[in-house]
Phi, psi and omega in degrees: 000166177291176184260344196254356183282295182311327185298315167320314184293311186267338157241036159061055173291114169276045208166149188301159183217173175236130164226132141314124159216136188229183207259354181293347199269342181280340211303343183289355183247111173294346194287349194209118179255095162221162194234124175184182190198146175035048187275158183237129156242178178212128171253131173267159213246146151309107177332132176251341181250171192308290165332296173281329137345279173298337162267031169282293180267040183256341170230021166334299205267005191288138154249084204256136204229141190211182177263128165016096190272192179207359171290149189243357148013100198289144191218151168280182167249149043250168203242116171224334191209167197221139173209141225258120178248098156159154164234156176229142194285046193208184190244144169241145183240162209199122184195156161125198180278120169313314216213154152315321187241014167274121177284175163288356167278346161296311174326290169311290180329321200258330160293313156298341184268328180290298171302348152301293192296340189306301186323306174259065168277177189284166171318156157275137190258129178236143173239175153189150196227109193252104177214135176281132170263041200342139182334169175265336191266058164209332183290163168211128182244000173204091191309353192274300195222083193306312200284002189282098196240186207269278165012327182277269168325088169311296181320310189319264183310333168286333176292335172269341176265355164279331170292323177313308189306302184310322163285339181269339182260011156276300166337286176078044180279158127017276193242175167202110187240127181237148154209168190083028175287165170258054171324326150350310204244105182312325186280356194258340157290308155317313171320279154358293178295294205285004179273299192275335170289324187275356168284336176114019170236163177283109179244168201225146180227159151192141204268122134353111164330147156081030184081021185276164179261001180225157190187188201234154218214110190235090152266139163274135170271118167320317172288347161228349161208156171246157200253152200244336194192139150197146168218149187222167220242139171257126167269349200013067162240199178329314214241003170064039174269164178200184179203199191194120217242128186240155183246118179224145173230149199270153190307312199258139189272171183211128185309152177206122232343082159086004166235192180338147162309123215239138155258151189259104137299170199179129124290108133273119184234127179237140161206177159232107190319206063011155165274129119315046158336301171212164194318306194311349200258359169316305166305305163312286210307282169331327184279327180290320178277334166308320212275002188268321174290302168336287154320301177302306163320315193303319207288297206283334169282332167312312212262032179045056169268088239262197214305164168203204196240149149204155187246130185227123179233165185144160166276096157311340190042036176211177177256179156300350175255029182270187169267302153332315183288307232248328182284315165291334157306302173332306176289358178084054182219143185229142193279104186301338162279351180243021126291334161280350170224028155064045207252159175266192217256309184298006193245083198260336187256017181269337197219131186255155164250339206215134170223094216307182169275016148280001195048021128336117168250152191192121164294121194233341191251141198200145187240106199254152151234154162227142185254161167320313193268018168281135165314158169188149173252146193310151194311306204297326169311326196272321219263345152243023157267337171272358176254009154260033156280266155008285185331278172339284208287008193247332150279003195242329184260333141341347199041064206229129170325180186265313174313336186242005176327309180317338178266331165294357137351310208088008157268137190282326170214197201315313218270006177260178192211161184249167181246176176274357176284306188292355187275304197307311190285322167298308168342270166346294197310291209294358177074045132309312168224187168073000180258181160263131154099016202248170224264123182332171143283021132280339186280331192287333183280345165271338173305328194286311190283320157285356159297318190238094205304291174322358180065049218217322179103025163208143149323102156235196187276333170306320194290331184293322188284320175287316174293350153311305195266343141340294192292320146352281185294328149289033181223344173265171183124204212248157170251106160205164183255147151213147185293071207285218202246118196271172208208179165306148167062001177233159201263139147272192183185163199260107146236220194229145180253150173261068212282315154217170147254128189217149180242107188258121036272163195287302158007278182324307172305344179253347187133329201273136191249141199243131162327307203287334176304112185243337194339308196174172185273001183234160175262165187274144171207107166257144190246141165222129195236184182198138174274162210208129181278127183261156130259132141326117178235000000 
C-alpha cells in the first residue's frame, strides 16, 4: 500500500484527502500498479449491518471517476474500501485488490469499469469564486449607534472570517477572488495567509490608496495554475481604488480534440469599483473600469500575446442596468452566472448578491468573460458612447422628454445648436466637469468631435439623435457564449465554456436575501469554466 495511504489509514482521517502518488512509492506492493499524479480519494467505512452489507457488496467493486472533485465531507472509520473520485487528463493504470474481501472476478469488473469510465470522462475544469467578505471596520453591528463596527469586538470578526475560510476552502476552486479584505489587521491577514497556503494556494494582497486598511485579496491553487506575470493597478482617484491583473497558465496540459497538449493561459483581474453615492460618481466608475480595459490591451501588446480569455471578478457596485455592465458588454464580456442559467441582459431582477447599507437587494457581483472569439469595438468607441449613455439617463431622470431634451442641453429649441462652450456648459449641468475626478479637457474635446457628426463645429438635435440611437443599439441582447465556425483568414484559439454557476446562499439565486445569512452582505459566486476551441478572426 502507499505510504502515505497506511499513514491515513493509522491515523484515522476522516474526510477526502489529496495524495500524491507515484508510481517508485508503490513499488513494494505488487498488488497494485498505478500512475497518476494528484489524484482524490475517499475512504469509505465497513458495513456494519445486513443492509448495508448488502448495499456494500452491490459497489465494493465500483469505481466511480469524476474531475476533481472539492467538496470535504466527513467519513467514518475503519477505511476498508476505497474509491477513486477524480480523473485526470494523463493515464492511469489500476489492477489489484480493491478491498480485503475482493475477489478476482471484482477485480476484472473494476478494471473494465475504470477503463469505461476514462474513455468517456468530463472535459478538464477550472472554477473562481469572487466574493466581497466585508471588512470588520466597516460592518455595523448596532443599528442604533452607526460608529459601532464588528472591528471593535475580536471574538466577532474572527469567527466570522474562519467561517469565510471554512467556505472558501469546501469550494477549492481554482481561483479566489476577495475584496473588502482587512490588510489593515496583521492578525485576519496571517489567518488568511496561513490557511489558503497550506490548502495549497499561492496568494496575492493589495491595499487600497491613501491609507485605506481593506483591500483585495487574489489566491491561485498551485495544482491548478501557475503564475506567468502579476501587476497591479493604482487608480489614485476619488475612491482609492485599485485592482489586480494575475497572468496564469494551468499546470496540467490537457489534449484538445486529438491534438498535442495545450496549456490554458488566462488574464485575471480582480477588483472594487466605487459605490455610487451619487449621479456624479458615474464618471469615476466608468473611468475605473477604462483604465482596468487599457491596461489589459497595454499588457497584452508589451508581452506580444496572441488570443486567451480573460476574467474580470470583483464587486462592481452596479446592477445590469448600469452603465458599467453595458460598457463591458460593449467590450465582448459577458456575465458568466447569467450565461450559465441562460438569462438576458434585461433579466435585471432575477438574482441578487448584495444587500447595500440602504437595505437594497441588488446584483452587483459578476464574474466577467471575454472569450477570444467575441466581437468587441474599439476601447475608446465603446467608452464615448457610454458617456453620452450617462447623458442620456441623466435627461431621462429629469424626467424630461426626448423632444424636449435638448433643451436641458442648453439650447432653446429643436431647431436650435450648441456651440462648444455650450456643449462644454451642458456637460457641467449632468455633472459631468466641474467635479473631482470628472471628464479631462481632452475627454471633453473628444467627446465634443463625435459629437459633431457632420464636422459643421456646432451640436444639434439630428445629431443628439443618431447618438442617441447608437447608444441604444448597444444596450440589448443576450448575455451567451458561442463557438464560432472557422473560415478563411482566421486562427484558432483556446477560451472558456461556462459549464455552471452558483450563488451562495442559494437564496440569492431566486432574488431573495435570507435574514439568517451573517457570512457578509454579499454572496459568494462561483463559476466552473472548461476550455474550448474558438476561431479567431
Amino acid at each position: 500500500m502507499c505510504v502515505k495511504c497506511e499513514k491515513l489509514r493509522s491515523a484515522r482521517l476522516y474526510k477526502y484527502v489529496t495524495i500524491m502518488i507515484y508510481p517508485n512509492a508503490i513499488k513494494r506492493d505488487k498488488r497494485k500498479i498505478i500512475k497518476s499524479q494528484n489524484i482524490h480519494w475517499k475512504f469509505e467505512r465497513s458495513p456494519k449491518n445486513k443492509k448495508q452489507q448488502m448495499q456494500s457488496h452491490h459497489n465494493r467493486s465500483r469505481i466511480s471517476v469524476i474531475l476533481r472533485s472539492r467538496f470535504i465531507p466527513s467519513f467514518s472509520s475503519p477505511f476498508s474500501l476505497f474509491v477513486v473520485l477524480a480523473a485526470v487528463p494523463f493515464p492511469i493504470y489500476f489492477s489489484g485488490l480493491l478491498s480485503s474481501s475482493s475477489g478476482r472476478n471484482n477485480k476484472a469488473a473494476s478494471v473494465m469499469r475504470l477503463n469505461s469510465n476514462l474513455a468517456s470522462m468530463a472535459e478538464p475544469n477550472i472554477s473562481c469564486t469572487t466574493f466581497n467578505i466585508l471588512a470588520p471596520i466597516y460592518k455595523r453591528v448596532d443599528q442604533q449607534n452607526q460608529s459601532i463596527r464588528e472591528s471593535d469586538f475580536h471574538s466577532l470578526w474572527f469567527t466570522r472570517n474562519q467561517k469565510i475560510l471554512d467556505c472558501l476552502l469546501h469550494q477549492r476552486s481554482s481561483v479566489i477572488c476577495l475584496q473588502e479584505v482587512w490588510v489593515g489587521n496583521e492578525e485576519l491577514v496571517k489567518m488568511f495567509h496561513e490557511r489558503l497556503g497550506t490548502a495549497g494556494y499561492t496568494i496575492f494582497q493589495l491595499a487600497r490608496t491613501n491609507g485605506r486598511a481593506d483591500g483585495l485579496l487574489t489566491a491561485i491553487h498551485k495544482d491548478n495554475f501557475k503564475l506567468v506575470n502579476y501587476r497591479e493597478l493604482l487608480f489614485n482617484d476619488f475612491g482609492d481604488r485599485v485592482a489586480q491583473l494575475l497572468h496564469v497558465k494551468s499546470v496540467v496540459p490537457f489534449p484538445l480534440n486529438g491534438k498535442q497538449d495545450i496549456q490554458q493561459e488566462v488574464l485575471i483581474v480582480n477588483t472594487h469599483l466605487l459605490f455610487p453615492h451619487d449621479s456624479s460618481l458615474s464618471i469615476v466608475r466608468l473611468h475605473q473600469v477604462y483604465k482596468i480595459l487599457e491596461y489589459l490591451e497595454a499588457y497584452q501588446k508589451e508581452n506580444k500575446l496572441t488570443h486567451m480569455p480573460i476574467i474580470l471578478c470583483g464587486d462592481w457596485n452596479g446592477s445590469k442596468r448600469g452603465h458599467v455592465y453595458k460598457f463591458l458588454r460593449s467590450q465582448g464580456f459577458v456575465s458568466s452566472y447569467d450565461v450559465a442559467h441562460q438569462y438576458t441582459d434585461s433579466d435585471a431582477h432575477r438574482w441578487v448578491s448584495h444587500r447595500n447599507h440602504r437595505g437594497n437587494i441588488c446584483g452587483v457581483d459578476f464574474i466577467w468573460l471575454c472569450n477570444p472569439s467575441n466581437s468587441r469595438k474599439p476601447l475608446r468607441t465603446s467608452w464615448v458612447e457610454a458617456v453620452f449613455s450617462i447623458i442620456k439617463y441623466q435627461v431621462q431622470k429629469a424626467s424630461i422628454a426626448e423632444d424636449n431634451a435638448f433643451a436641458i442641453l442648453g439650447a432653446n429649441n429643436q431647431s436650435d445648436s450648441l456651440t462648444y462652450s455650450g456643449f462644454c456648459q451642458a456637460l457641467q449641468k449632468v455633472n459631468l466637469t466641474g467635479i473631482p475626478h470628472g471628464l479631462s479637457f481632452q475627454e471633453t474635446k473628444e467627446l465634443w468631435v463625435r459629437a459633431d457628426l457632420d464636422g459643421n463645429g456646432v451640436f444639434d438635435y439630428e445629431e443628439l439623435k443618431k447618438i442617441w440611437s447608437m447608444t441604444m443599439m448597444n444596450q440589448s441582447g443576450n448575455c451567451k457564449e458561442s463557438v464560432m465556425e472557422e473560415g478563411e483568414g482566421e486562427e484558432e484559439a483556446i477560451g472558456l465554456k461556462v459549464n455552471k454557476a452558483v450563488l451562495f446562499p442559494q437564496e440569492a439565486e431566486k432574488g431573495l436575501w435570507p435574514e439568517n445569512y451573517s457570512l457578509s452582505d454579499h454572496a459568494c459566486l462561483t463559476v466552473q469554466f472548461s476550455p474550448v476551441k474558438m476561431i479567431c478572426s
